[in-house]
Every structure is written in structure tokens, then in C-alpha cells.
C-alpha positions in Angstrom: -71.8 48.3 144.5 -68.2 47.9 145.5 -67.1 51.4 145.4 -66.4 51.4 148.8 -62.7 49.5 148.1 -62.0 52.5 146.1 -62.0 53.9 149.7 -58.8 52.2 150.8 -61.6 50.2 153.0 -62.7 46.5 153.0 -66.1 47.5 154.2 -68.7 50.6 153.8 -67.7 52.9 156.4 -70.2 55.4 158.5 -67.9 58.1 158.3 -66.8 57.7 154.8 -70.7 57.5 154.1 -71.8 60.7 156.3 -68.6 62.9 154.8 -69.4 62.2 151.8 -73.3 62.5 151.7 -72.3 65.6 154.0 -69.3 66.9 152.8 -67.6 67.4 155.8 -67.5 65.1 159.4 -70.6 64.5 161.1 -70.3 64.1 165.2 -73.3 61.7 166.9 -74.3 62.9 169.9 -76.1 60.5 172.8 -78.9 61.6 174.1 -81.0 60.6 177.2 -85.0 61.3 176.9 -85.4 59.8 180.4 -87.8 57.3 178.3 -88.0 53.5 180.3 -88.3 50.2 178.0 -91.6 47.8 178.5 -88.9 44.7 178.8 -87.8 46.2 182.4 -90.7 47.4 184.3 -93.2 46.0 186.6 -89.7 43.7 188.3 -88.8 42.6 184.6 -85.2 41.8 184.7 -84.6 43.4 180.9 -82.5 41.9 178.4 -79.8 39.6 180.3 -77.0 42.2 178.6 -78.6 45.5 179.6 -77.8 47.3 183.2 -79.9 50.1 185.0 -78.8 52.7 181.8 -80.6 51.5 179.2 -77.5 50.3 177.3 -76.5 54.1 177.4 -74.1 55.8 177.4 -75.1 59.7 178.0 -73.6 61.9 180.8 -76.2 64.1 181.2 -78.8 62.3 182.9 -81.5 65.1 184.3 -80.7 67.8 182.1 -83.1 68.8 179.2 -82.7 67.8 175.6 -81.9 70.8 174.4 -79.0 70.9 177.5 -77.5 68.0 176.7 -77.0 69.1 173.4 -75.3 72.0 173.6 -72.9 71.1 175.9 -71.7 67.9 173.6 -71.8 70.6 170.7 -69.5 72.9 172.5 -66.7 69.9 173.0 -66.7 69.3 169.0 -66.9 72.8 167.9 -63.7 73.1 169.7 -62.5 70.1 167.1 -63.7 71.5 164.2 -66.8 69.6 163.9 -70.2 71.7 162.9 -72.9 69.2 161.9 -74.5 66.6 164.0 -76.7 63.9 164.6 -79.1 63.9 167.9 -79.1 60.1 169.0 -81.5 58.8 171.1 -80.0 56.0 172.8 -81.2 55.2 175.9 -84.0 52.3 176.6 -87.0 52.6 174.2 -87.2 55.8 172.5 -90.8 55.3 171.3 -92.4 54.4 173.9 -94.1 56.9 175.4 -97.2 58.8 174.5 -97.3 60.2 171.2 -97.5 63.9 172.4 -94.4 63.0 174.2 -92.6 61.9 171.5 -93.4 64.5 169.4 -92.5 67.1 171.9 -89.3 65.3 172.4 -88.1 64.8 168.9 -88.6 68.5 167.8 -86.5 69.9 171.3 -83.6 68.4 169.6 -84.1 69.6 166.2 -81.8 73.1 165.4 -79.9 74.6 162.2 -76.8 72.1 162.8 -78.4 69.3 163.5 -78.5 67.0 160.4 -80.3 64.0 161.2 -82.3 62.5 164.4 -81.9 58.9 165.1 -84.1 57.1 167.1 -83.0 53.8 168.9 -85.9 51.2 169.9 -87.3 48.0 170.0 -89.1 46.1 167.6 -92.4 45.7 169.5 -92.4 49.4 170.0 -93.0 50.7 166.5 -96.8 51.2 164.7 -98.4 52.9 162.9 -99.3 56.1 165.1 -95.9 56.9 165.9 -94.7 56.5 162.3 -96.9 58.8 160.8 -96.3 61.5 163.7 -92.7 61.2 162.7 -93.1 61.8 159.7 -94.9 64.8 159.9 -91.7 66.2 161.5 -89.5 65.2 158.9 -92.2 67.1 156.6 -92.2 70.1 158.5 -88.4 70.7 159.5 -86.9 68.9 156.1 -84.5 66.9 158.3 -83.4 63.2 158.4 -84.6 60.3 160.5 -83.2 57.2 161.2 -84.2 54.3 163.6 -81.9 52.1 165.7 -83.6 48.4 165.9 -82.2 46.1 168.2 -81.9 42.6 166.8 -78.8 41.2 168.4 -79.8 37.9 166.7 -81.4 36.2 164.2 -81.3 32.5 166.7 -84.8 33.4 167.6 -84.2 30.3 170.5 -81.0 32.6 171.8 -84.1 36.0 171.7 -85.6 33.9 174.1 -82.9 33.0 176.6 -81.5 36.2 176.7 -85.3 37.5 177.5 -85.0 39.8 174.6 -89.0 40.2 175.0 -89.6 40.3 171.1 -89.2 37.9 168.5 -87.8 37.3 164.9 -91.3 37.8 163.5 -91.5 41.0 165.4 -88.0 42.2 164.3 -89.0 41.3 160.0 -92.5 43.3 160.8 -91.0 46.7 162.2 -88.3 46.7 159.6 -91.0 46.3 157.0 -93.3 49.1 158.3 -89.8 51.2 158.7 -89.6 50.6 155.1 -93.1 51.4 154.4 -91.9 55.3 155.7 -88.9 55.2 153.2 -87.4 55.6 157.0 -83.1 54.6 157.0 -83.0 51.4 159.5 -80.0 50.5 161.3 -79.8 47.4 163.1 -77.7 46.5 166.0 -76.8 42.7 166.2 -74.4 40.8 168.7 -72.3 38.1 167.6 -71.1 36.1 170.3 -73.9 35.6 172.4 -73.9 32.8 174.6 -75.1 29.9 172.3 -74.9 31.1 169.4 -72.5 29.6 166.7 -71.0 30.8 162.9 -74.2 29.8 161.0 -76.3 32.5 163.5 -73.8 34.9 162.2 -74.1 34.6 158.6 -78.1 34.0 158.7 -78.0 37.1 160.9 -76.1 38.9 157.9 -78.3 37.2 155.5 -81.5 38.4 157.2 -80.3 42.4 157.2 -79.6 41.6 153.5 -82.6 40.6 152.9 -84.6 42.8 154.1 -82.6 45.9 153.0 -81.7 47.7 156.2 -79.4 51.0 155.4 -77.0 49.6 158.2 -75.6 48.0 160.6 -74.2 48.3 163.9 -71.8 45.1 165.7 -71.3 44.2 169.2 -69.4 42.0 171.5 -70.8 41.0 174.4 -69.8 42.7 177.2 -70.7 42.0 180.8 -72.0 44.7 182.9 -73.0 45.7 187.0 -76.9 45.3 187.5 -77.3 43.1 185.0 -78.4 38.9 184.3 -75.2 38.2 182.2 -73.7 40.2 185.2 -74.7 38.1 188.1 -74.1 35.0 185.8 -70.8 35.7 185.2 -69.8 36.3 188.9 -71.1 33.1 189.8 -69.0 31.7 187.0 -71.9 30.3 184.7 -70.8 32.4 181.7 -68.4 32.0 179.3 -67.5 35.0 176.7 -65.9 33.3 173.7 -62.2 34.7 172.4 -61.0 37.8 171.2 -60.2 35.7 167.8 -63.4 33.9 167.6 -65.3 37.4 167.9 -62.8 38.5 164.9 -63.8 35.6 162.8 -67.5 36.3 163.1 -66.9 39.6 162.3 -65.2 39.0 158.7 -67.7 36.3 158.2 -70.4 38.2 159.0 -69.4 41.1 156.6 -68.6 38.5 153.7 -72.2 37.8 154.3 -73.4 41.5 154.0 -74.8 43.3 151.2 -71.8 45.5 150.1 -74.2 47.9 150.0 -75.6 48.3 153.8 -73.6 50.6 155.7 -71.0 49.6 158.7 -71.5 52.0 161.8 -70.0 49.7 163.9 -67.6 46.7 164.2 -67.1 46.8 168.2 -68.7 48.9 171.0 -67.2 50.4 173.8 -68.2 49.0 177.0 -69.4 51.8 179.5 -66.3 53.1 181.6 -67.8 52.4 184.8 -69.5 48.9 186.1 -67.9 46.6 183.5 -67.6 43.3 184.6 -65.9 42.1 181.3 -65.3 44.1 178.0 -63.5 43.8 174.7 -61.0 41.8 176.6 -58.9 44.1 177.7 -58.6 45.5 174.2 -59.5 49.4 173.3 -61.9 49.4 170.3 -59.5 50.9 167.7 -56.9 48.1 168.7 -60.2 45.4 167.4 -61.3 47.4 164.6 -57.7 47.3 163.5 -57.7 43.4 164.2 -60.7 43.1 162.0 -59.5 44.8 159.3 -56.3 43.3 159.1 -58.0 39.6 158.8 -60.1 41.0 155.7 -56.6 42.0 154.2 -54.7 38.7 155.3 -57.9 36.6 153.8 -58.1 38.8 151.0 -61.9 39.4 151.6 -64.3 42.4 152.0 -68.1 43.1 152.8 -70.2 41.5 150.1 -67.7 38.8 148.8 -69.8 36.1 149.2 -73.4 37.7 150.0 -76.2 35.9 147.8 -78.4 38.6 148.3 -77.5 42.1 147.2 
């Protein structure tokens, strides 16, 4: 269960994971389906975190699926790199007609493409769209994951930050993800305004519990065209510290199953429009602070999780 200290590491590592389950590196690549999320339309402000993108990251705004795609593949084959996974990151990436999704999903789907995964939101899973995806995992024999935004388990802080979904909501999409033997990954938050260190280990204890695959952290940063945004120009937020965020991050993995996988300890903030990110810091400069506390404490993912 531990096996990943045998690593050298203190945690279970994506890319540790995907060489080995691979046997060579495996390159994500962000993809835009030009999909919109339910939580920002009709004059919905969205999530108080997200801007105009989506929470996205992908260049290639406009271009087709299968356009995008190629060029990212041509920048890694340069590195070496010959497998990949087709993300689909921005806004909700199931909700659209089923047709569409279908359509969609199989653009992105050639001989070096490994895996497709799917980010969305917990109110925009059933039934229908489950069983149409797994038909294409039938019929191409590839892997698929889905991306579930829970950011927290404070079901009062889902609220103020107009997340637009609860707790409830979260625990039922990750149990009917389950129900298709589909790989969950969850992306959580941990210093969102209000919450304190016993969110952070409930939040670890709740992914343990109901046996995501893995697990992707954030800090909070502050973006253009968004709530937090305005908030923070007018001086009515306040981003916690570069240590605090370090300590929730070992607690939080203490917390963990040893046996869900880490994709992420820190995100990059997008390059243009950030009001506040990662203060100051690159993200291999916190990754490296992170890891470093789990070897000053003498601690590691797992250490003192209750449920494996």
C-alpha cells in the first residue's frame, strides 16, 4: 500500500503512476470543446474563483478538436514524448446534448492517445451520458477518466463560493462514477476563504472514503472577470500564507488513502489576468516546499488515514 516510498517519494505521484502503468511518459493535453457550464449562464456569476475561460487553460480557442491536438502533439514529439491523454478542461464537459458529446469524445480519440479525461461538475453526470461513454470505451478499447470538481467538503463554504452543487450532489456522481468502474479524480481547494484545517482533513477523509483513483490540489488564486476578483480589488479578501497553504497540504495527504493517486499539489495560475497567484512562487518552487515538510516531519500520504 506504501510502495510508493520505494519511489524515493513521500506521496503517489501521477507521473510515477502513468510511466509505470505506461511504461514510458505520458504528456496531458488541454483541450477546449467550446462546451459552457449551467453555473454561469442566463447572468449567473459562476463559481466566485472561475473567470470568463472556464478555469482553462487551452490556447486554441476556435480551432477543432482534432486541431488542437495535433499541434500540442507536435511540441512533445519534439521532447520525446509519444503517448497522451486528451483533457477536457474547460467549463462542463458533459453538458451538452448527448449526440454532442459523443461526437466530441470520439474526434479526440487516435492510435497515441491513451486515455480521455473528462472534467465536469457533479450535477452534470446521469445516467444517459454514462452509458454513451461507455459504449466508446467498448468500442475503441481506450481509457476514461472524469475530473469532478469538489473544491470542498465545508458544504456551508459550496455555498458562499456559489459553487451551484452540493456535498450530497458531489457523494452521488462519484458513486454512479463508480457504478461504470469509471477512474475519478477530484479536484479540491484548500484554502478557500473560510475554511479552516479540520475542512482539509474531512475533505481528505471524504475522497478516502469513497475511493476516488485521485486527486488533484489547488490554491486559491485570484483571477480578472471573476467574484473573488472584484472582492479582492476592493480589499475584502484575504488569501491565507504561503506556509499555511503548505501545512494543509502535508495534512491533507497524511489524511489520504496512500493509495489514491496525487496529480496535483499546486496549480499554475493562468499567465494572463491574474490578480494574485501562488504568491509570487513558481509551482516547482511549492511542490518542492511541500515535499520538503513531509521530509522535515518525517511524514507521507497515508500516515495517519483511518480509511484505506
Amino acid at each position: 500500500m506504501f510502495d510508493f516510498l520505494n519511489d524515493g517519494y513521500r506521496y503517489r505521484k501521477l507521473s510515477v503512476e502513468l510511466k509505470k502503468k505506461y511504461g514510458e511518459k505520458v504528456q496531458r493535453l488541454p483541450l477546449n470543446a467550446g462546451f459552457t457550464c449551467p453555473n454561469r449562464e442566463n447572468g449567473k456569476p459562476g463559481c466566485f474563483f472561475c473567470d470568463e475561460t472556464g478555469s482553462g487553460f487551452s490556447t486554441f480557442a476556435g480551432l477543432s478538436i482534432r486541431e488542437q491536438l495535433e499541434k500540442m502533439k507536435e511540441k512533445y514529439r519534439k521532447k520525446g514524448i509519444k503517448k497522451f491523454i486528451a483533457y477536457f478542461q474547460n467549463y462542463t464537459n458533459t453538458y451538452a446534448p448527448v449526440d454532442i458529446l459523443r461526437t466530441t469524445y470520439v474526434e479526440s480519440i487516435d492510435e497515441d492517445i491513451v486515455q480521455l479525461d473528462i472534467a465536469t461538475r457533479p450535477d452534470c453526470i446521469n445516467e444517459e451520458i454514462l452509458e454513451m461513454v461507455d459504449e466508446i470505451r467498448k468500442e475503441y478499447k481506450i481509457e476514461i477518466s472524469f475530473d469532478i470538481g469538489l473544491q470542498t467538503a465545508n458544504y456551508h463554504t459550496l455555498v458562499k463560493i456559489n459553487r451551484g452543487h452540493t456535498l450530497a450532489e458531489y457523494i452521488y456522481a462519484v458513486n454512479l462514477l463508480k457504478k461504470y468502474d469509471f477512474e475519478v479524480v477530484s479536484h479540491v481547494i484548500l484554502n478557500l476563504p473560510g475554511d479552516n484545517m479540520l475542512d482539509v482533513v474531512e475533505g481528505a477523509k471524504i475522497l478516502s472514503a469513497l475511493k476516488v483513483d485521485g486527486v488533484k490540489l489547488h490554491s486559491l488564486y485570484v483571477v480578472e472577470g471573476s467574484v473573488f476578483g472584484e472582492m479582492f480589488k476592493a480589499g475584502r479578501l484575504e488569501v491565507g500564507t504561503l506556509e499555511s497553504y503548505v501545512e494543509r497540504a502535508v495534512t491533507f495527504l497524511e489524511n489520504l488513502s496512500p493509495r489514491i493517486v496525487v496529480h496535483r499539489l499546486v496549480a499554475d495560475p493562468p499567465l494572463t489576468g491574474t490578480l494574485f497567484g501562488n504568491w509570487g512562487k513558481t509551482k516547482t518552487e511549492i511542490v518542492n516546499l511541500i515535499e520538503r515538510r513531509l521530509v522535515e516531519k518525517d511524514t507521507y500520504q497515508g500516515k495517519k488515514a483511518k480509511i484505506i
